[in-house]
C-alpha positions in Angstrom: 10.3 -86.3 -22.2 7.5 -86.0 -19.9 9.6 -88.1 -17.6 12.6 -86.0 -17.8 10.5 -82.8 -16.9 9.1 -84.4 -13.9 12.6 -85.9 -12.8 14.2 -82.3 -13.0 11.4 -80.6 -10.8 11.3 -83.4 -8.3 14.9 -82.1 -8.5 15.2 -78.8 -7.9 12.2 -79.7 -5.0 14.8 -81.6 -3.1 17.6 -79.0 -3.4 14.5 -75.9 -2.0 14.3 -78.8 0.7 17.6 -79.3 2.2 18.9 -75.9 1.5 19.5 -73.7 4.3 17.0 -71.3 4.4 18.1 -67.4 4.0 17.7 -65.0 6.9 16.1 -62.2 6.7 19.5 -60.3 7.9 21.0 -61.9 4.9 18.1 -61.1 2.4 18.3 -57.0 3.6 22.1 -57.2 3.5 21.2 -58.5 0.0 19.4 -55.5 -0.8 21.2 -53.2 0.8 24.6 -53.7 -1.7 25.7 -51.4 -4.1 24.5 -52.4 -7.8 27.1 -53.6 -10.2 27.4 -52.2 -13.3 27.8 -54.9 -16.2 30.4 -52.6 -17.8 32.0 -52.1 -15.4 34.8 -54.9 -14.4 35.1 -53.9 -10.6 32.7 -55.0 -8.5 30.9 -53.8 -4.8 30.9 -55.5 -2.5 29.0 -53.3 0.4 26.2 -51.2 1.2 25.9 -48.1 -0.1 25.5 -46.3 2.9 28.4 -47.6 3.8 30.6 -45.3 1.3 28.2 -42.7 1.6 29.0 -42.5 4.8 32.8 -42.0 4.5 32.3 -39.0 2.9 33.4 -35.3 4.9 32.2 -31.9 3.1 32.9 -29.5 5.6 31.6 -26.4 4.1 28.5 -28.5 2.3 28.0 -29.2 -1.5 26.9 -25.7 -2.6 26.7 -26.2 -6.0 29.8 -23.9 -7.0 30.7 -23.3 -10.0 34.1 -25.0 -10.2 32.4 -28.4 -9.2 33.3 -30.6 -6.6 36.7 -32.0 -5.6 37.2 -35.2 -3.0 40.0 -35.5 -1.5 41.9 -38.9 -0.6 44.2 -39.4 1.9 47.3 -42.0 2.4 48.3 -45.3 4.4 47.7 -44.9 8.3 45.9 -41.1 8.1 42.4 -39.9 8.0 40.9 -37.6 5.6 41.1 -34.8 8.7 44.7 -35.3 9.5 45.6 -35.2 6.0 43.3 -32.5 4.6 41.3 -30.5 7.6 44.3 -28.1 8.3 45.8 -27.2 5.2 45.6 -25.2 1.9 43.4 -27.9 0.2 40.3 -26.8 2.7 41.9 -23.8 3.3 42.1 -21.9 0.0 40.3 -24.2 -2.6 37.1 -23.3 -2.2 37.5 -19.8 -2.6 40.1 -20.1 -5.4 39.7 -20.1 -9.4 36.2 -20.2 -10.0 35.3 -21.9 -6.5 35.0 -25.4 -5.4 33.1 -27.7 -3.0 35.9 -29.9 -1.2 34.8 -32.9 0.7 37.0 -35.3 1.9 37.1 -39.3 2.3 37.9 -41.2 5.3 38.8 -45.3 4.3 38.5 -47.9 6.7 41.1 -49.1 9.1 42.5 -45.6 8.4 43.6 -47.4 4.8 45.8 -50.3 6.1 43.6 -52.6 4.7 42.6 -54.6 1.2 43.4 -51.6 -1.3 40.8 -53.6 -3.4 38.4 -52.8 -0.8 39.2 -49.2 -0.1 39.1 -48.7 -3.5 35.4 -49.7 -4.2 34.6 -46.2 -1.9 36.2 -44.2 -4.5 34.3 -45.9 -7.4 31.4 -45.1 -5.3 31.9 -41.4 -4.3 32.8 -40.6 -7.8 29.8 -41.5 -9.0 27.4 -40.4 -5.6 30.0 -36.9 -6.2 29.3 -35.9 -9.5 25.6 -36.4 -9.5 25.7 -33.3 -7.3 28.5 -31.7 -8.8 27.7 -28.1 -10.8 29.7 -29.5 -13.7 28.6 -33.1 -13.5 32.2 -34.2 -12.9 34.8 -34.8 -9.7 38.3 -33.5 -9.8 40.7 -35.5 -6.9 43.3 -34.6 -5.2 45.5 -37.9 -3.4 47.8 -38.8 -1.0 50.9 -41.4 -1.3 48.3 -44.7 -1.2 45.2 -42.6 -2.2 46.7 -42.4 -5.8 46.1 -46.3 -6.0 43.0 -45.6 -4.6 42.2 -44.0 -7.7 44.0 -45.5 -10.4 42.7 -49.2 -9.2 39.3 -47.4 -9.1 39.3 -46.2 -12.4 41.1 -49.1 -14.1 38.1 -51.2 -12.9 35.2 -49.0 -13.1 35.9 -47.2 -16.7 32.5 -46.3 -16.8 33.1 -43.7 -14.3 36.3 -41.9 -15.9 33.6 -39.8 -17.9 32.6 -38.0 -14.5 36.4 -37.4 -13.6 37.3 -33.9 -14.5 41.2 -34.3 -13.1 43.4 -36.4 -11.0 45.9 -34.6 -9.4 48.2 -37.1 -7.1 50.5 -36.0 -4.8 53.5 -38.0 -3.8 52.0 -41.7 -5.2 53.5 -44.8 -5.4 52.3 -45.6 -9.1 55.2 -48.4 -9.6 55.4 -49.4 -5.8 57.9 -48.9 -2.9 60.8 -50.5 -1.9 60.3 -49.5 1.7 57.5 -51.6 1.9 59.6 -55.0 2.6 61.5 -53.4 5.6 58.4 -52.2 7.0 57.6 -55.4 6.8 60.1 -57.4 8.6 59.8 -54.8 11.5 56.1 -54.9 12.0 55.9 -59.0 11.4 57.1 -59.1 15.4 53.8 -57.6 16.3 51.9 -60.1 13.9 52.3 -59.5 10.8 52.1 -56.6 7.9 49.5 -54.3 7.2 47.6 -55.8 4.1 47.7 -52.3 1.9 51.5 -52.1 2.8 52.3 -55.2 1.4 50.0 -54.6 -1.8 52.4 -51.1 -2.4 55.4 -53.1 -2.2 57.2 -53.4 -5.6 56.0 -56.9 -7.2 53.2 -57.3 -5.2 50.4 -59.0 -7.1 48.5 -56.2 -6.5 51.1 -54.4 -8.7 51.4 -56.7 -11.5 47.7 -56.9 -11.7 47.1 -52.8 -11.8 49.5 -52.3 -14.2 48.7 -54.8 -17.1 45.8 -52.5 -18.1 46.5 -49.2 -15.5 50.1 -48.0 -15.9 49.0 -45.3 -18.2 46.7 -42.1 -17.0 42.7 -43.2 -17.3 41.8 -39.3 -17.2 43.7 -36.1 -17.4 46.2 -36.4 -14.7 48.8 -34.8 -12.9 51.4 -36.4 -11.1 53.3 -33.7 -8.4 56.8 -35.7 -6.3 59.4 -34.4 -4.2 62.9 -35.7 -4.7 62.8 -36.1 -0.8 60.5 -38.4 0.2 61.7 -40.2 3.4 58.4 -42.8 3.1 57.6 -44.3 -0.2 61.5 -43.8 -1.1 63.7 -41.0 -2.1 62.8 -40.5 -6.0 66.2 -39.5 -7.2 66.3 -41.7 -10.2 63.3 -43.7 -11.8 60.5 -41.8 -9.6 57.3 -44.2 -8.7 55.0 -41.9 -8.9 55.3 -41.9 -12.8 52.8 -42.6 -15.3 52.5 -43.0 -18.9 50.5 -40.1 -20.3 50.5 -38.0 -17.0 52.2 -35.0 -16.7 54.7 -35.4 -14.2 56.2 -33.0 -11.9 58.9 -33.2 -9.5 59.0 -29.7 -7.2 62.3 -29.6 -6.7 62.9 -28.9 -11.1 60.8 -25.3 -10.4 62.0 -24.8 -6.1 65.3 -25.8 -6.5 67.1 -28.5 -4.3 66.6 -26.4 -1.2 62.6 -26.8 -1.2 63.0 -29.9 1.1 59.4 -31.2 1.2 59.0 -34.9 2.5 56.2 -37.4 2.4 54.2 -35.8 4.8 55.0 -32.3 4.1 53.7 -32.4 0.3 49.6 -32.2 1.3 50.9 -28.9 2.9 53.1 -27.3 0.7 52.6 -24.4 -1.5 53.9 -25.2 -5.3 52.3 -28.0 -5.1 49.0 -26.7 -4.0 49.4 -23.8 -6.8 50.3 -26.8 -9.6 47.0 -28.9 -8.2 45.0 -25.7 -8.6 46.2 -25.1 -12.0 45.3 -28.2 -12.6 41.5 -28.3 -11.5 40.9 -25.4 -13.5 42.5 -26.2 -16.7 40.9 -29.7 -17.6 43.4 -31.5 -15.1 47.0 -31.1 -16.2 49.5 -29.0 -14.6 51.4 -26.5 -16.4 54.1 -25.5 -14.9 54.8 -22.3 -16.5 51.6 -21.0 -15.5 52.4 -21.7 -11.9 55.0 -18.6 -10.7 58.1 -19.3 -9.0 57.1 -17.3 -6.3 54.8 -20.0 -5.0 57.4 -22.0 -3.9 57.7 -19.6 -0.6 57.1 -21.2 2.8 55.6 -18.3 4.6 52.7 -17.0 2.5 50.7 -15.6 5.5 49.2 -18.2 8.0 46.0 -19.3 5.8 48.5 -20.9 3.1 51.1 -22.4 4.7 53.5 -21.3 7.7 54.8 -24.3 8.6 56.1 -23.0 12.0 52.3 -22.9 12.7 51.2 -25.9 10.8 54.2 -28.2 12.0 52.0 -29.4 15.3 49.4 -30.8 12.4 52.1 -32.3 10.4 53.8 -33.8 14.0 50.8 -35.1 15.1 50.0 -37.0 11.5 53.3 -38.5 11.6 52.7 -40.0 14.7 49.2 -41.3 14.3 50.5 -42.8 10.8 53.4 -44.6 12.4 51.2 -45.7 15.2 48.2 -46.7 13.2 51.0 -49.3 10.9 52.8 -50.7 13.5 49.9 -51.6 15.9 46.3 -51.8 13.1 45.2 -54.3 10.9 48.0 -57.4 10.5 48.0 -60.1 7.7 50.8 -62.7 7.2 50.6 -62.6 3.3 49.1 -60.7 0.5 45.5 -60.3 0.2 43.8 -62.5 -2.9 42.8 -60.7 -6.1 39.3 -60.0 -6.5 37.6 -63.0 -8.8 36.9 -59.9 -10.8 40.4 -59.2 -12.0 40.7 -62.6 -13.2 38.0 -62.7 -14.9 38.7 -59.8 -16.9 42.0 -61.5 -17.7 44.6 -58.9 -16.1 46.2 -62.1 -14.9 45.6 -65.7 -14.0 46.6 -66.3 -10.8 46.5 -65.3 -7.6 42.8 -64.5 -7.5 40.4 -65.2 -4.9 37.9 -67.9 -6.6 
């Protein structure tokens, strides 16, 4: 036995010997990572300063009584061209019974691994509520930004005890089947962009989200338009549904001559009123406590004119189309995380 012992350390002395040694880069990058909660099935894979960092609150966290809500923006945008001019900074924080707003901005303006982007929401959601007045987050998302969300809390359920609401505006829940034909036009320049492929309907990124995530992981509200010109025109079996959400489309309250679009929806009155109703009555929309009347275009310049506001809009459209056809390229999906595989969500596919 004594043998054996001696055999083993000589052993493990050979392997300290001929490994390569660690660098003290690598040791503080180490360090420096988020810590991974064993409950939790989703894992970090950067610093924390790194999220932190992401983070915009352009009035401050003031502690107001409504808590805080982050906002999360879409494929190609930044939380300023998305948020900074419209009611959602505008109005919130003075509305109901007050809110700090801060918005996120996700790398490579979100064309990336939605795997990746996601991990900041995990992050801020915690970081968020720890400095929230009522210990909790409401959000408020984008087209991709809902997936943001949904991946987040589908992989992180230790954190859908500090979400107070999930309102998500124009998201592609069940995927897009614009996402191919971007595709094929953008593979001349080098490829797709990762996070469009991983929205596009039967992506593996899909399938694997919606094994345990098709259904809502906190009180949420899902707001469409019947109009949207980007993820598709939801005329029939609308993506942005979701088992156990309430689900909105504007155009039932507005009538078929509100003609809000992808981009438009961030900016838009009704649903601004419905997402409002929503923060402040535990996170689901009810739509006959939101008046008619709030369907108007022109209430006064700090809500919406969108005569005024259409530069904004403009210029978002063109950064957005910009940022897909000339940012981040990859010729095929991105690998699962190990850590969806290992949960068993699916078996294949993953990264090992």
């Amino acid at each position: 036995m004594r043998g054996f012992v001696s055999f083993l350390a000589s052993l493990a002395l050979f392997h300290l010997a001929v490994a390569a040694p660690v660098s003290p880069q690598a040791l503080e990058t180490r360090a420096s990572l988020c810590r991974n909660v064993a409950r939790n099935a989703g894992r970090f894979s950067l610093p924390c300063a790194t999220y932190a960092n992401s983070l915009t609150c352009p009035a401050g966290i003031n502690g107001k009584k409504g808590g805080v809500v982050l906002l999360v923006h879409g494929t190609g945008s930044t939380g300023e061209e998305t948020w900074a001019n419209g009611p959602y900074i505008k109005l919130l924080p003075s509305a109901g019974p007050e809110f700090d707003v801060c918005w996120v901005t996700l790398p490579d303006r979100s064309l990336g691994d939605i795997q990746v982007s996601s991990e900041y929401i995990a992050y801020l959601v915690e970081y968020l509520a720890s400095r929230s007045a009522t210990k909790k987050v409401g959000l408020v998302t984008h087209s991709q930004g809902g997936l943001n969300v949904q991946w987040a809390l589908n992989f992180w359920p230790s954190h859908r005890s500090l979400v107070s609401s999930f309102v998500a505006l124009a998201p592609p829940f069940k995927g897009t089947i614009e996402g191919p034909p971007a595709c094929l036009v953008t593979s001349l320049l080098g490829g797709c962009n990762p996070s469009v492929i991983q929205q596009s309907v039967a992506s593996s990124f899909l399938d694997a989200l919606n094994v345990q995530g098709d259904v809502a992981l906190v009180p949420t509200t899902s707001i469409y338009t019947a109009y949207d010109d980007v993820i598709q025109p939801e005329l029939l079996a609308p993506t942005s549904r979701l088992v156990n959400a309430k689900v909105v489309r504007i155009q039932d309250t507005c009538g078929p001559a509100y003609v809000v679009e992808h981009f438009i929806i961030p900016f838009a009155s009704y649903p601004y009123h419905l997402a409002l109703d929503a923060l402040t009555n535990k996170g689901v929309a009810d739509t006959s406590r939101v008046p008619k009347s709030t369907c108007a275009w022109l209430v006064n310049d700090v809500l919406l004119d969108n005569f005024n506001r259409a530069p904004s809009i403009l210029s978002e459209v063109v950064h957005d189309a910009l940022a897909v056809l000339l940012g981040t390229k990859a010729r095929k999906e991105p690998l699962l995380q190990s850590y969806v595989c290992k949960r068993g969500d699916v078996k294949s596919g993953c990264a090992s």
